[in-house]
C-alpha positions as CSV (number, residue, x, y, z in Angstrom):
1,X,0.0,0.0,0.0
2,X,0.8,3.7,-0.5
3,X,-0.7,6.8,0.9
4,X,0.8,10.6,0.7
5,X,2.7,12.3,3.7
6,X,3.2,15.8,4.5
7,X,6.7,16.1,3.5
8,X,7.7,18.5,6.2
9,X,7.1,15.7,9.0
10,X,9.9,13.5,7.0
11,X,13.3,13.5,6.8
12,X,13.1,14.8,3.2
13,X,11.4,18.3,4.5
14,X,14.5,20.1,2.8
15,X,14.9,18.2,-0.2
16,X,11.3,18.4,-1.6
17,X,11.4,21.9,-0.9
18,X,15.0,22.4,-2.8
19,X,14.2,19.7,-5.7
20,X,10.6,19.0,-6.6
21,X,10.3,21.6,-9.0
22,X,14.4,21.6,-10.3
23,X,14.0,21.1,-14.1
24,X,16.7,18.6,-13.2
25,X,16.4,17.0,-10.2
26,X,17.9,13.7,-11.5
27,X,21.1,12.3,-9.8
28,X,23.6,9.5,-11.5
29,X,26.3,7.7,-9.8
30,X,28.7,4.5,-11.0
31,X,30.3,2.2,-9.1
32,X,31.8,-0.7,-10.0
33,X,31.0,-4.6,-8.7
34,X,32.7,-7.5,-8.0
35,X,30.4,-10.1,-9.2
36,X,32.5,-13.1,-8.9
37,X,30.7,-14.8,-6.3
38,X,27.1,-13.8,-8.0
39,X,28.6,-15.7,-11.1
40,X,30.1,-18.6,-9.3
41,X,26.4,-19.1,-7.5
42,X,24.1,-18.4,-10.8
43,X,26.5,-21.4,-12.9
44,X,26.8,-23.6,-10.0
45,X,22.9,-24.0,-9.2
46,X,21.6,-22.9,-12.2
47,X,20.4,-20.0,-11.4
48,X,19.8,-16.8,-13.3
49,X,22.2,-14.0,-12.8
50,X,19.4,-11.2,-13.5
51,X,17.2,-12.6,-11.0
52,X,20.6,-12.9,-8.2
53,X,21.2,-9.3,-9.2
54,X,17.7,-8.0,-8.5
55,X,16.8,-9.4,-5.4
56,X,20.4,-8.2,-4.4
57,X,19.7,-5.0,-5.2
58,X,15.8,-5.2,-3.6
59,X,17.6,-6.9,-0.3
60,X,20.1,-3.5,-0.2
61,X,17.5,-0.9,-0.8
62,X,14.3,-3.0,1.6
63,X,16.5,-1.4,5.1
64,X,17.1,2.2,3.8
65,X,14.4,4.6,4.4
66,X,14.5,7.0,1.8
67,X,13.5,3.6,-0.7
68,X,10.6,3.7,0.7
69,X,9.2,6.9,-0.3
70,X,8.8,8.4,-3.9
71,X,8.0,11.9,-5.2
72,X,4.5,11.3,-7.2
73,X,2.6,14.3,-9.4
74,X,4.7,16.8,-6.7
75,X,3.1,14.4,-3.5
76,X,5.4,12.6,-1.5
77,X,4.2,9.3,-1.2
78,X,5.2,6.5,1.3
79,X,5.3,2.2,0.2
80,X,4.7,-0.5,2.2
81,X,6.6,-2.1,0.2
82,X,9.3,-2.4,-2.3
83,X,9.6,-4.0,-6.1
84,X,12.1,-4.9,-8.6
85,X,11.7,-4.2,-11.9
86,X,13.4,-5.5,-14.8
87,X,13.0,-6.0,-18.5
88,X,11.9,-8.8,-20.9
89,X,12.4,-9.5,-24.6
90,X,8.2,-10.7,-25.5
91,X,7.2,-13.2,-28.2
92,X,6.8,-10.3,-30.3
93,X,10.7,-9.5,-30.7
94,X,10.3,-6.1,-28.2
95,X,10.6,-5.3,-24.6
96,X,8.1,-5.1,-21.9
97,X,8.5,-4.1,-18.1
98,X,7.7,-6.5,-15.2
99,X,8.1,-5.5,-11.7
100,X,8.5,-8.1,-9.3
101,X,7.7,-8.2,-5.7
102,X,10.6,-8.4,-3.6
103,X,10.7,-10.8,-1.3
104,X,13.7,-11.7,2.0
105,X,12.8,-15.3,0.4
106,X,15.1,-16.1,-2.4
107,X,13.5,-18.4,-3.1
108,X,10.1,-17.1,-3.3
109,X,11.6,-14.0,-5.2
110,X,13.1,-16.9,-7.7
111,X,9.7,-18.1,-8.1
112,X,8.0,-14.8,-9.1
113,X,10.7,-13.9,-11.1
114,X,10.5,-16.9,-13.3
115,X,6.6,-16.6,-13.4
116,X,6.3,-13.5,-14.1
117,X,8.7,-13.0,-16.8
118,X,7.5,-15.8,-18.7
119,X,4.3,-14.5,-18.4
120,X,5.4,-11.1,-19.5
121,X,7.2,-12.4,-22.4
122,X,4.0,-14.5,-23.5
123,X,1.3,-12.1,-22.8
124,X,3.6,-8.5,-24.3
125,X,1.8,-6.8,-21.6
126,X,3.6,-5.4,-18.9
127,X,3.5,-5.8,-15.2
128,X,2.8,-3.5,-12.8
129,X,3.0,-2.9,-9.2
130,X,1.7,0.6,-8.3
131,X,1.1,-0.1,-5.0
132,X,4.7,-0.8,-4.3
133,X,8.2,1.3,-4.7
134,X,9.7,-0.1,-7.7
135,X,13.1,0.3,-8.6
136,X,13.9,0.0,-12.0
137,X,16.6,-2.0,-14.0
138,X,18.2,-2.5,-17.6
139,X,20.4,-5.1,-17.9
140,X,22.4,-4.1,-21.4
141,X,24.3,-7.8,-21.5
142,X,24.9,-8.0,-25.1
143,X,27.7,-5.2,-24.6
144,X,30.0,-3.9,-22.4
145,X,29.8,-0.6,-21.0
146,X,31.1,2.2,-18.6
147,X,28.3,3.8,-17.5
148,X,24.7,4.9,-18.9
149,X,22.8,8.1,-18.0
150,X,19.0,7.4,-18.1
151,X,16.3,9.4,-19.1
152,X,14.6,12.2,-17.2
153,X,11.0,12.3,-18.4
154,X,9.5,14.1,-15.8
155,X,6.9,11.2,-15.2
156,X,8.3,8.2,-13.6
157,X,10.6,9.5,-10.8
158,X,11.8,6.1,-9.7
159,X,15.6,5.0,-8.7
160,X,16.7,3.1,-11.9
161,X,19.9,0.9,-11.8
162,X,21.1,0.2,-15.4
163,X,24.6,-2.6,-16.4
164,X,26.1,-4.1,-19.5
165,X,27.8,-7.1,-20.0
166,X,30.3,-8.5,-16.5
167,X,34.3,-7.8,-17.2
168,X,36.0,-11.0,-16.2
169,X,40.0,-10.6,-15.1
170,X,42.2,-13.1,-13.8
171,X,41.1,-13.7,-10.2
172,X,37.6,-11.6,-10.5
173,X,34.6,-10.6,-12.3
174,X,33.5,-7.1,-12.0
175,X,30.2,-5.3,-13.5
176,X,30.1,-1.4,-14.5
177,X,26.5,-0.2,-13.0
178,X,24.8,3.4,-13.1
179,X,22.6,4.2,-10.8
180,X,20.1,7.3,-11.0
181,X,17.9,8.2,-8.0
182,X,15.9,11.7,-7.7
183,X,17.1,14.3,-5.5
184,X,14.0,14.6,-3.6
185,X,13.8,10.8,-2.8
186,X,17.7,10.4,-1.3
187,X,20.9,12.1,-0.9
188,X,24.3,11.3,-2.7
189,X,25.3,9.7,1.0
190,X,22.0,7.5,0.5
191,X,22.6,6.4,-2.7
192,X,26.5,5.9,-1.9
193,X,25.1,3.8,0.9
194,X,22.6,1.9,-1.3
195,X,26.0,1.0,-3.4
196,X,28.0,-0.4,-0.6
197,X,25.3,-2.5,1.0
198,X,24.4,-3.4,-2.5
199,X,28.1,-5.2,-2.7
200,X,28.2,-6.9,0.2
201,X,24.7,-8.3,-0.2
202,X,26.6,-10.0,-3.2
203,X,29.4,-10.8,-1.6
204,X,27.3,-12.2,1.3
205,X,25.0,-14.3,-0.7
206,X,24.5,-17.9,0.3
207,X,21.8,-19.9,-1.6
């Protein structure tokens, strides 16, 4: 569930004032991984990377605050709960966007993950969760890439975390991520703290 709160009663009093109405209010920064253990797991029980890297990413974010609310149509709204979105390739040879509940459960995460998607990439019709914080990802694995800015539209103010294609080296395998977050939502120490908790979910991930 979701329901608007009086921003000056929040912790974000100072930042909706300063940044709702910034023509800009957008905020990117990169960090790279080490993925090696996330790769070791998804080839050793068959699991997909995509889904280890979202419910890594929903696991960081669930215990931080600020994830919890959202700037909506210049309200502040406050979740419940949290969701991971990510993006299919549908029957149709296009994309669609399926946000998935997060779950502490891997394995119940694992389970609406691969339902979901499939169902996604039968149907071409997306699926939302509006009730829930959702917080977006591309996954650009058929390249490699430094970095990616995304796209302000001025309509969906959601955290978005975007990635290319994992770097492997000698004794570790790294992944290049972007992550853009609006001002009014977090602070650059929120988001850097997002980042850090993000890698040692990885690094900490026992299936």
């Amino acid at each position: 569930m979701k329901h608007a709160v009086d921003p000056t009663q929040t912790s974000r009093a100072y930042a909706f004032e300063m940044w709702m109405q910034a023509p800009m209010p957008m905020v990117t920064l990169f960090k790279t991984l080490d993925v090696s253990h996330l790769v070791r797991l998804s080839r050793r029980k068959k699991i997909k990377f995509n889904m280890l890297m979202c419910w890594c990413i929903g696991r960081a974010a669930n215990d931080i605050a600020e994830f919890h609310m959202l700037p909506v149509d210049g309200r502040l709204m406050l979740y419940d709960t949290i969701a991971v979105n990510t993006i299919v390739a549908n029957r149709q040879g296009e994309v669609s966007s399926c946000d998935i509940p997060f779950s502490n459960d891997l394995r119940r995460f694992n389970d609406d993950y691969l339902r979901l998607t499939r169902q996604v990439a039968e149907t071409c019709a997306n699926h939302d969760l509006a009730e829930s914080m959702v917080i977006g990802t591309s996954a650009l694995t058929q390249c490699e890439i430094d970095g990616a800015v995304g796209m302000y539209s001025g309509i969906f103010n959601n955290p978005f975390l975007i990635w290319g294609r994992y770097r492997r080296r000698l004794f570790r395998t790294t992944l290049r991520i972007s992550f853009q977050f609006h001002h009014t939502q977090m602070d650059g120490a929120h988001a850097a703290r997002f980042l850090d908790a993000l890698q040692r979910e990885i690094t900490a991930l026992k299936v």
